[in-house]
Backbone as CSV, one residue per row, in Angstrom:
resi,resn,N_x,N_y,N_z,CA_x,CA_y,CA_z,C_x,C_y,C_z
1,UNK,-20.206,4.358,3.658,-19.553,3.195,3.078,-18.317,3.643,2.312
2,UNK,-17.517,3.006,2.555,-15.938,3.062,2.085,-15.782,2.741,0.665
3,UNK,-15.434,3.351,-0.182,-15.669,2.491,-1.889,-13.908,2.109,-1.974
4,UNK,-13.444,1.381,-2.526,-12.087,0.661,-2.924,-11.099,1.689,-3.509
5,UNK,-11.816,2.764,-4.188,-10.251,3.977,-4.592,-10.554,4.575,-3.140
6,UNK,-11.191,4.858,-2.034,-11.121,5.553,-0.604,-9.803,4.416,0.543
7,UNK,-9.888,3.374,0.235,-9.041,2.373,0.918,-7.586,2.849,0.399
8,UNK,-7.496,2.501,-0.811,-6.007,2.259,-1.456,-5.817,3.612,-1.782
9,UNK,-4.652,4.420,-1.158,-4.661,5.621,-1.741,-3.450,5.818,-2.637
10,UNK,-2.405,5.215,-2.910,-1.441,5.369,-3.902,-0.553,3.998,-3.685
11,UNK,0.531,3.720,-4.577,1.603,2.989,-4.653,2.671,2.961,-3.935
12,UNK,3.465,2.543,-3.317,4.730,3.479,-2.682,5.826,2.652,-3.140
13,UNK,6.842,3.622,-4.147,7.351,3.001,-4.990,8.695,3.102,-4.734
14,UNK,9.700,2.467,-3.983,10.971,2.314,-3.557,11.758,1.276,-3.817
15,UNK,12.977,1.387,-4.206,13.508,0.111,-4.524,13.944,-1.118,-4.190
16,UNK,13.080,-0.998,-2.477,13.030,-2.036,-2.106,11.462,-2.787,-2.359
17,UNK,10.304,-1.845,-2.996,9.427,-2.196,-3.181,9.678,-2.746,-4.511
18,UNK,10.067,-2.581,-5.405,10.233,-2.651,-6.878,10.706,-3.824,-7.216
19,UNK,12.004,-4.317,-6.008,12.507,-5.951,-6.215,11.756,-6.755,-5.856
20,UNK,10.694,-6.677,-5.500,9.535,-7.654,-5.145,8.339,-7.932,-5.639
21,UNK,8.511,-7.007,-6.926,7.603,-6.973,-7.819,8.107,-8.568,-8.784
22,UNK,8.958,-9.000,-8.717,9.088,-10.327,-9.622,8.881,-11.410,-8.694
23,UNK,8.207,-11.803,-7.344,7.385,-12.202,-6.505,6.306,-12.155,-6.296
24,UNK,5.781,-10.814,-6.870,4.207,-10.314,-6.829,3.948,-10.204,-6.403
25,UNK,4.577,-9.703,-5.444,4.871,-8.735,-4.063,4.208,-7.109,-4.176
26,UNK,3.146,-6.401,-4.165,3.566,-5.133,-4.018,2.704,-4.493,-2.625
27,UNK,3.381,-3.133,-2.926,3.024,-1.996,-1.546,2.124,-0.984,-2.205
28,UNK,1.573,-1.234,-1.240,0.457,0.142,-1.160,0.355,0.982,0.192
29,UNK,0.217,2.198,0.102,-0.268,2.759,1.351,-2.087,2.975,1.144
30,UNK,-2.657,3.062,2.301,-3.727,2.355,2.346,-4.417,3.360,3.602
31,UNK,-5.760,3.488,3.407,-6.337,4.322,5.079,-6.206,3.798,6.303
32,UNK,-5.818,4.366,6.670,-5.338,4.317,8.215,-5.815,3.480,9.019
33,UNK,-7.848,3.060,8.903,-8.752,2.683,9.490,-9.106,1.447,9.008
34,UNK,-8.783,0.901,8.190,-8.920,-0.457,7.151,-8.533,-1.391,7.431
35,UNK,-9.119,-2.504,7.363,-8.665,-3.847,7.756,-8.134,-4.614,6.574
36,UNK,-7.613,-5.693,7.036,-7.158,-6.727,6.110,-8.077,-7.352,4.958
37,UNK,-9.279,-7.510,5.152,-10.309,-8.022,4.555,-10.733,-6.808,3.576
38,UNK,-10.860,-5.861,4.110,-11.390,-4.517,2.975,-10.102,-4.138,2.208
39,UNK,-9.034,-4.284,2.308,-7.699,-4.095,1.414,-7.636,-4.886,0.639
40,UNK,-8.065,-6.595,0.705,-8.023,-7.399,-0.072,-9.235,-7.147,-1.232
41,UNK,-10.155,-7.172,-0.602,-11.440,-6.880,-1.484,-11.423,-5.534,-2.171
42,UNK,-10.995,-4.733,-1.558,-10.493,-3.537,-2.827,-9.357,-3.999,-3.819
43,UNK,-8.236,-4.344,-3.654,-7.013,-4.989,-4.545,-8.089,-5.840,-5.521
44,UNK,-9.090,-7.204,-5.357,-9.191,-7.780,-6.059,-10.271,-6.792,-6.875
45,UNK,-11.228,-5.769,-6.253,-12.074,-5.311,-7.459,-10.803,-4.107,-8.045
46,UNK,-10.331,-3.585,-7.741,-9.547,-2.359,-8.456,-8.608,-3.208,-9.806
47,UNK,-7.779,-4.483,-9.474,-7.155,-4.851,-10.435,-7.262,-5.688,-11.061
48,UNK,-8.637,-6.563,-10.425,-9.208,-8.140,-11.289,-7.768,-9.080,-10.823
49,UNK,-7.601,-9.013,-9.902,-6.079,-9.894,-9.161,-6.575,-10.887,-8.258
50,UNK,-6.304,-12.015,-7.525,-6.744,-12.718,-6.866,-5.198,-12.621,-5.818
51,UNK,-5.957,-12.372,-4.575,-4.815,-11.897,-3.189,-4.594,-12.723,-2.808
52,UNK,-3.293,-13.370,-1.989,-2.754,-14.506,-1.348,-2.852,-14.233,0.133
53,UNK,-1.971,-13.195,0.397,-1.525,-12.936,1.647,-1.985,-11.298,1.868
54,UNK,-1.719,-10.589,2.817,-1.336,-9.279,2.990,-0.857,-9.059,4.679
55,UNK,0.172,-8.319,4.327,0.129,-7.622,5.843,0.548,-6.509,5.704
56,UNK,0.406,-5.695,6.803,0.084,-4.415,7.754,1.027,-3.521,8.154
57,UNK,1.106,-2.654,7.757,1.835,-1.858,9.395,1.214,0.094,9.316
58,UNK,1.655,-0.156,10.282,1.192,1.266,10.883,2.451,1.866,11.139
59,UNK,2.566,3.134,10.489,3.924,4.128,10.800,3.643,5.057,11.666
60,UNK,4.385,5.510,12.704,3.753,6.852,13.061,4.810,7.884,12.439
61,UNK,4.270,8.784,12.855,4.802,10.360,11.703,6.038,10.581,12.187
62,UNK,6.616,11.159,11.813,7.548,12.032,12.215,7.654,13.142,12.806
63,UNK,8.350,13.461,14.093,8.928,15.211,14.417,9.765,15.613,13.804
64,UNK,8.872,16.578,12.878,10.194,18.163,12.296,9.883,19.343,13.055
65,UNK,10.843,20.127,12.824,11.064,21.094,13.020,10.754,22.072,11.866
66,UNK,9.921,23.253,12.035,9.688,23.871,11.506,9.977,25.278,11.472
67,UNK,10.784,25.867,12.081,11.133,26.503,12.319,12.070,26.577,14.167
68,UNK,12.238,27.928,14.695,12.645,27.731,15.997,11.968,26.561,16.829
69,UNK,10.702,26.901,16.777,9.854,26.598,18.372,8.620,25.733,17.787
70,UNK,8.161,26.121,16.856,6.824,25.215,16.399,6.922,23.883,15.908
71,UNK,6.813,23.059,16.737,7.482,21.377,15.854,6.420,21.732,15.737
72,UNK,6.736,20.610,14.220,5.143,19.952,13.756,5.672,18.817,13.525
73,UNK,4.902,17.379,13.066,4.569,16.173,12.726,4.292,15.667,11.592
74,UNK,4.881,15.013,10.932,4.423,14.371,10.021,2.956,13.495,9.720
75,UNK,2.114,13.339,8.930,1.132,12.488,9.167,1.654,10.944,9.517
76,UNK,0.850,10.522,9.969,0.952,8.810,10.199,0.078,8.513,9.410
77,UNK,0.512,7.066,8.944,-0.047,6.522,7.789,-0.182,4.903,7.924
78,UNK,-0.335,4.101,6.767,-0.766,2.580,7.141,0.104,2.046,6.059
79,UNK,1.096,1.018,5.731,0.917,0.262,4.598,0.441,-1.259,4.541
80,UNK,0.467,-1.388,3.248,-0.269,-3.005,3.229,1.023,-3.559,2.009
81,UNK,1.549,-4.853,2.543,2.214,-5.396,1.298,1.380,-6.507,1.186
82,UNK,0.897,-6.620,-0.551,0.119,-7.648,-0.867,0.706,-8.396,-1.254
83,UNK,0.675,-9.895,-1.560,1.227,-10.896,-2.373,-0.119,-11.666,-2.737
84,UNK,0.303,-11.375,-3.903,-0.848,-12.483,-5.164,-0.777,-13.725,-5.359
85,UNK,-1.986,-13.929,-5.557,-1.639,-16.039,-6.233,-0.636,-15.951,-7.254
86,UNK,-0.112,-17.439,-6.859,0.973,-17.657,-8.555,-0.064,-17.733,-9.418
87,UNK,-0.946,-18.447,-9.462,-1.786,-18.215,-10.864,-2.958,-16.944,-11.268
88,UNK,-2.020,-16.078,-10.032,-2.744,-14.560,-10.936,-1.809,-13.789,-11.654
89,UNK,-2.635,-13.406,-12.170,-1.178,-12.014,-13.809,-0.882,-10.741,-12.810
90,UNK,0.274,-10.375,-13.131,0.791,-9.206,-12.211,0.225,-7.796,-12.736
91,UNK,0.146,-6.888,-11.725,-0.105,-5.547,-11.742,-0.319,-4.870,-13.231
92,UNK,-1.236,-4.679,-14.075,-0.401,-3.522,-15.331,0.395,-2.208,-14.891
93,UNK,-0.011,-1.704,-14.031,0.243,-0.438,-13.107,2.008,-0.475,-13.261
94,UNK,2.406,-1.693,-12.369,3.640,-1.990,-12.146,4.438,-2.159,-13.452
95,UNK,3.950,-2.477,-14.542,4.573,-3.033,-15.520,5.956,-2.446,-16.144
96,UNK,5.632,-0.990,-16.662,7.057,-0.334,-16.704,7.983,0.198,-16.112
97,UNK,7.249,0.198,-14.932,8.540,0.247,-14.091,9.762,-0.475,-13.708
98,UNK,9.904,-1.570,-13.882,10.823,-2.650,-13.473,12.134,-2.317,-14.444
């Protein structure tokens, strides 16, 4: 069984993520294997938030170069952008950052 800090694994904090924080808008990257329903239900127990929307995407990695001959790859990863009810309170997490 998957517990809610195994789903959500960090913030991803860019400044295109950051202007959407006064929407209540935010990004998370998230496990790879997770659905929409277990992202929500982790968001609402991790921050006591009530979820509106969310969607998805899947990145795939990148090719570097690592020298001459050995490419390697970047990992592939998942994000989720959530948007909250208007009548939920925003992130504390997010708070000083803005």
């Amino acid at each position: 069984m998957k517990s809610s800090y195994d789903i959500i694994r960090r913030p991803v904090i860019t400044e295109r993520s950051m202007a959407d924080i006064e929407n209540k808008k935010y990004v998370f990257e998230v496990m790879p294997g997770s659905t929409k329903p277990e992202i929500k239900k982790a968001i609402e127990e991790i921050f006591k938030v009530k979820v509106d929307k969310i969607t998805t995407m899947n990145i795939k990695g990148k090719v570097k170069q690592t020298g001459r001959y050995p490419e390697g790859r970047r990992p592939k990863r998942k994000k989720a952008m959530v948007t909250l009810s208007p009548d939920s309170k925003g992130l504390d997490f997010f708070e000083g950052m803005v």
